[in-house]
C-alpha positions in Angstrom: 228.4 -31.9 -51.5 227.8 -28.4 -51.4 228.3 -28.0 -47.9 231.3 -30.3 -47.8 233.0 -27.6 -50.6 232.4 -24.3 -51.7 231.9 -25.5 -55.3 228.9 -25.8 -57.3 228.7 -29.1 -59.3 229.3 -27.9 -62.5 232.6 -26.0 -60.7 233.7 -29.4 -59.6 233.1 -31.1 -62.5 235.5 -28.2 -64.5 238.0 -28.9 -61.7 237.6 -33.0 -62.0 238.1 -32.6 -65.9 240.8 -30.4 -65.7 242.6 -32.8 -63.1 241.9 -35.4 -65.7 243.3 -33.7 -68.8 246.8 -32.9 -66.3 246.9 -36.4 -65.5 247.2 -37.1 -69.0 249.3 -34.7 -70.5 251.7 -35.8 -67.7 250.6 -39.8 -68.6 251.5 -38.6 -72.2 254.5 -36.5 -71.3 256.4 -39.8 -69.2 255.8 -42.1 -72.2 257.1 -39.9 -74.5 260.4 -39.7 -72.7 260.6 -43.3 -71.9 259.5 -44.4 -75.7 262.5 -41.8 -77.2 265.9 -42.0 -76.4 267.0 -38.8 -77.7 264.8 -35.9 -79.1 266.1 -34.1 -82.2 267.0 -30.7 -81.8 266.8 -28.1 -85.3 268.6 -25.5 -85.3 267.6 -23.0 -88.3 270.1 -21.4 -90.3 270.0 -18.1 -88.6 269.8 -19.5 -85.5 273.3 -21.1 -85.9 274.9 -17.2 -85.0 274.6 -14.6 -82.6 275.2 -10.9 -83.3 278.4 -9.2 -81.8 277.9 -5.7 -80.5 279.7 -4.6 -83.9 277.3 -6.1 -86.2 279.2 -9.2 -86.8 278.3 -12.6 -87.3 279.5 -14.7 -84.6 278.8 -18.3 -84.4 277.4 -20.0 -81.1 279.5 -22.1 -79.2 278.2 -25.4 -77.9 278.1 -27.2 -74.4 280.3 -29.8 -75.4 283.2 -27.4 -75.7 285.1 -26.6 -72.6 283.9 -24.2 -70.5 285.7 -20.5 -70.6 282.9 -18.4 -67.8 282.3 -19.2 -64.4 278.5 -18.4 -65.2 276.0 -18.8 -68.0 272.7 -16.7 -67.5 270.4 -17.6 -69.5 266.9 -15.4 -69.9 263.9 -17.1 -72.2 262.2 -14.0 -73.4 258.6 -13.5 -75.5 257.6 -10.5 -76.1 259.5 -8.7 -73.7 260.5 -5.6 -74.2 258.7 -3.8 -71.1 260.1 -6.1 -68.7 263.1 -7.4 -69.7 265.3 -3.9 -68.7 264.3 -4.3 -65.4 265.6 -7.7 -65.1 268.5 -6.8 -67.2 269.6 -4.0 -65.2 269.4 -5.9 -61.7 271.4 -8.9 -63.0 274.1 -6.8 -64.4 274.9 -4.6 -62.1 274.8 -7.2 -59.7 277.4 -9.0 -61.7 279.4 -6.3 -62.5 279.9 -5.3 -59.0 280.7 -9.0 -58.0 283.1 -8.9 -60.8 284.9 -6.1 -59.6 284.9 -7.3 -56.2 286.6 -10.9 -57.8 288.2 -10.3 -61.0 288.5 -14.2 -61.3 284.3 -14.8 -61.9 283.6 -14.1 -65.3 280.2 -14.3 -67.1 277.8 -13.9 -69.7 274.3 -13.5 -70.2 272.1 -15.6 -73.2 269.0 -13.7 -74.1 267.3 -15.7 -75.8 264.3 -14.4 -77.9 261.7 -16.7 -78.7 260.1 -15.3 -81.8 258.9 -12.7 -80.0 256.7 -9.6 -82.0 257.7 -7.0 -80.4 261.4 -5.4 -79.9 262.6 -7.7 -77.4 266.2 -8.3 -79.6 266.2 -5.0 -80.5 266.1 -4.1 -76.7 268.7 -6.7 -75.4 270.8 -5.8 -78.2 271.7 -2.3 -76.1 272.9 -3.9 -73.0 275.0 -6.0 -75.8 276.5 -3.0 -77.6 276.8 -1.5 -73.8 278.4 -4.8 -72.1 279.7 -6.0 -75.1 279.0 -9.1 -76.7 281.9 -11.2 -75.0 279.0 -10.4 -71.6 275.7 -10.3 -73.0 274.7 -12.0 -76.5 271.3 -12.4 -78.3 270.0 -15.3 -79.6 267.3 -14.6 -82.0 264.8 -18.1 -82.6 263.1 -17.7 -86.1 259.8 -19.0 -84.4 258.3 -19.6 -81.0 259.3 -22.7 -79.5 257.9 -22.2 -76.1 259.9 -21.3 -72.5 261.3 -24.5 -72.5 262.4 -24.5 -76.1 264.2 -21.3 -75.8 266.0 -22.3 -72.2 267.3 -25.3 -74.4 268.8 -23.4 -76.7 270.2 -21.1 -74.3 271.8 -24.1 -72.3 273.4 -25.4 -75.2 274.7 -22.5 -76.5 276.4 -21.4 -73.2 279.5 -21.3 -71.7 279.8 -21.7 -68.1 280.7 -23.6 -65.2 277.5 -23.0 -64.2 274.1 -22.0 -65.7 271.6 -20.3 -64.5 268.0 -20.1 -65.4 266.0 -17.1 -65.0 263.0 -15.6 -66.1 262.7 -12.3 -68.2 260.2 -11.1 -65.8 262.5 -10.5 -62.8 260.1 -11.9 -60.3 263.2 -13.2 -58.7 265.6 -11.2 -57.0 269.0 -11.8 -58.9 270.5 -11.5 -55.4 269.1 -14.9 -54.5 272.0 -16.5 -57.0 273.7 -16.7 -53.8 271.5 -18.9 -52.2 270.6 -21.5 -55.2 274.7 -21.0 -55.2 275.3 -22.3 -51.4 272.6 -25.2 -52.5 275.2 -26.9 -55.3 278.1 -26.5 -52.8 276.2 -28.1 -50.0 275.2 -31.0 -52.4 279.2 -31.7 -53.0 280.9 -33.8 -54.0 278.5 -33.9 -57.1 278.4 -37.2 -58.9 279.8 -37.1 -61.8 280.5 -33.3 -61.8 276.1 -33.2 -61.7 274.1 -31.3 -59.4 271.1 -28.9 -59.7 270.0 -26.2 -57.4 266.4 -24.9 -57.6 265.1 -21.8 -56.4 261.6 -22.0 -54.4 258.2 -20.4 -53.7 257.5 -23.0 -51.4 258.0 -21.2 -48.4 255.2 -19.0 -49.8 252.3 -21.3 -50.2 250.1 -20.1 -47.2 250.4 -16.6 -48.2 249.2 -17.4 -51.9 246.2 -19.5 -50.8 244.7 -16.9 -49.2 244.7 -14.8 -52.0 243.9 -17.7 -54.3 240.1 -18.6 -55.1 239.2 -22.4 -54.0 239.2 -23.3 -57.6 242.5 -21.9 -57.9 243.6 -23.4 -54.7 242.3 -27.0 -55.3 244.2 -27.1 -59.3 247.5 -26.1 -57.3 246.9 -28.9 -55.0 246.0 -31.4 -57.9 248.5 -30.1 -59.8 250.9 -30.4 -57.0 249.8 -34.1 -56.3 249.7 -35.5 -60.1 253.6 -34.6 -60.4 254.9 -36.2 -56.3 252.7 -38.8 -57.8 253.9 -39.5 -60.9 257.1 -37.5 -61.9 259.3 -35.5 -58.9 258.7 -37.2 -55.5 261.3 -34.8 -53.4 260.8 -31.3 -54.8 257.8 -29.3 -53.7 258.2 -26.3 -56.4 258.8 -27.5 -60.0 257.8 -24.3 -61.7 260.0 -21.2 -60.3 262.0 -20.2 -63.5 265.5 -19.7 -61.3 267.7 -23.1 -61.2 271.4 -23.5 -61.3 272.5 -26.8 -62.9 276.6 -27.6 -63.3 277.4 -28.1 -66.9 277.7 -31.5 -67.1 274.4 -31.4 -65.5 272.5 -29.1 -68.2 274.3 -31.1 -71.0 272.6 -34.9 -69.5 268.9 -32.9 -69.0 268.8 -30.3 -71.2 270.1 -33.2 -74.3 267.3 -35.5 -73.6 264.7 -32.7 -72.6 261.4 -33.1 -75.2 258.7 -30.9 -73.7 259.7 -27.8 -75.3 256.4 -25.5 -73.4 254.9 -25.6 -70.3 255.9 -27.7 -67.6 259.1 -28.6 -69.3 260.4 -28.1 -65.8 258.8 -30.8 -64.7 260.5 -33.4 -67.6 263.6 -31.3 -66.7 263.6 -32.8 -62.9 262.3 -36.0 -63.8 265.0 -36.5 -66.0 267.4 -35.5 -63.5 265.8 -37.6 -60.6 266.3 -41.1 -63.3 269.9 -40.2 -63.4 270.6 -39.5 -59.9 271.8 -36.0 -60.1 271.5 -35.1 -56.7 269.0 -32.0 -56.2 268.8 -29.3 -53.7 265.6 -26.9 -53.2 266.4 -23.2 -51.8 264.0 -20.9 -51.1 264.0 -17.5 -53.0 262.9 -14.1 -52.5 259.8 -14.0 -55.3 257.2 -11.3 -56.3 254.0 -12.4 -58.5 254.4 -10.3 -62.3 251.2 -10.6 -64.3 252.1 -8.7 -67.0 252.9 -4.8 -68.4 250.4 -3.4 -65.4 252.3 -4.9 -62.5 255.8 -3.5 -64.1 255.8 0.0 -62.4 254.9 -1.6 -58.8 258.0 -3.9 -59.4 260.2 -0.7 -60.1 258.9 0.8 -57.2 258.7 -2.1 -54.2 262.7 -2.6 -55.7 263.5 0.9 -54.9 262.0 0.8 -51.6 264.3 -2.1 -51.1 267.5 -0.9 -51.8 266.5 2.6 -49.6 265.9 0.4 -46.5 269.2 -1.7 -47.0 
């Protein structure tokens, strides 16, 4: 065995048990969406409002409303406040200057804080009082629901044609909106007014094992297997945080959606592949963010992109 794998037993018996425990949280996970029509979703009193650059309260609209944007951003943040600016900062001024350049696209961007400890709201609350709350609002959760929690409540409090998920972090260019973009058209005409577009790191798998560990390596690969196996069958990257779904789209998923933590983007697809929304999967331009120490390298590597442009 141990020439066969570079593994000790008690390595392969972690990985075997870990396997096991994924098989059954997604065993667990399928159930629970087949044995519940329709998950309830509590919104707490405070929750019920957003705060307008002038201090006002301002309740949230709801996706059964008509929509009034072309596109809904929506950013699950926790504990944030080092890297949410950067993110900020690249999305709006890449939607500002597409704005200018087409005065028909309108937008906004959903912050959504998930009970975060730190001064996340407080720190999208400038680009609120600098945009203006009609572009950027803040939704404050009074506890932590988990990513896919605070992405619900995003969805449904949004107000575009489209909406796009992204991630606080920024690993995603914002750029690549474009591309997830050209993925819904080229799935038209959508059924139903339903599509979803997912961004992708497939396209970066060989590059990542090699900098992976084998244990690493080998729970990607079961990971990878358990959900073609049981869940998604056509989509080879469930997890990247960037996905454009058409609003009748995010209102069918994102209503029946239970798994509020992680791997809700799994139940997300799954959901989407039993009622035939057809998918597309678009690779995006992606950088690995670990955390506060990986923030100035970010700021830097995008500097030295816009120089060489």
């Amino acid at each position: 065995m141990a020439l066969l794998l570079p593994l000790s037993l008690p390595q392969l018996g972690a990985v075997l048990a870990v396997l096991a425990a994924l098989l059954l949280l997604l065993v667990c996970m399928i159930a629970h969406i087949t044995a519940v029509k329709m998950p309830t979703l509590h919104r707490h009193a405070e929750e019920k409002f957003f705060v307008s650059a002038e201090g006002r309260k301002e309740p949230v609209p709801s996706i059964h409303d008509p929509p009034t944007k072309e596109l809904s951003v929506v950013v699950p943040s926790y504990n944030e406040e080092d890297r949410l600016p950067l993110m900020m900062d690249e999305a709006l001024d890449y939607l500002e200057k597409r704005q200018k350049r087409d005065p028909s696209f309108t937008y906004e961007v959903i912050v959504v804080d998930d009970g975060s400890k730190d001064q996340t709201t407080e720190v999208a609350m400038k680009y609120c009082e600098k945009y203006g709350s009609d572009k950027v609002r803040v939704l404050s959760l009074v506890k932590n629901r988990g990513k896919g929690g605070a992405v619900r409540m995003g969805v449904l409090s949004s107000r575009g044609k489209k909406i796009l998920m992204a991630d606080a972090d920024g690993a995603t260019k914002f750029a690549d909106i474009e591309k997830v973009e050209e993925g819904l058209k080229n799935l038209q005409p959508w059924p139903n007014q339903m599509a979803i577009s997912c961004g992708s790191r497939a396209h970066m798998e060989k590059d990542s094992i090699a900098k992976r560990s084998y244990f690493r390596t080998l729970l990607m690969y079961g990971f990878h297997f358990l959900v073609w196996f049981l869940c998604v069958k056509k989509i080879r990257d469930t997890q990247c945080g960037f996905k454009l779904l058409t609003r009748e789209a995010a209102l069918r998923t994102f209503s029946t959606l239970h798994v509020e933590r992680w791997a809700f983007d799994v139940e997300l697809l799954y959901i989407a592949q039993h009622l035939r929304i057809p998918i597309a999967e678009v690779a995006v331009n992606w950088t690995e963010i670990e955390g506060k120490e990986a923030l100035s390298f970010l700021l830097r590597f995008r500097k030295y992109q816009s120089r060489i442009k």
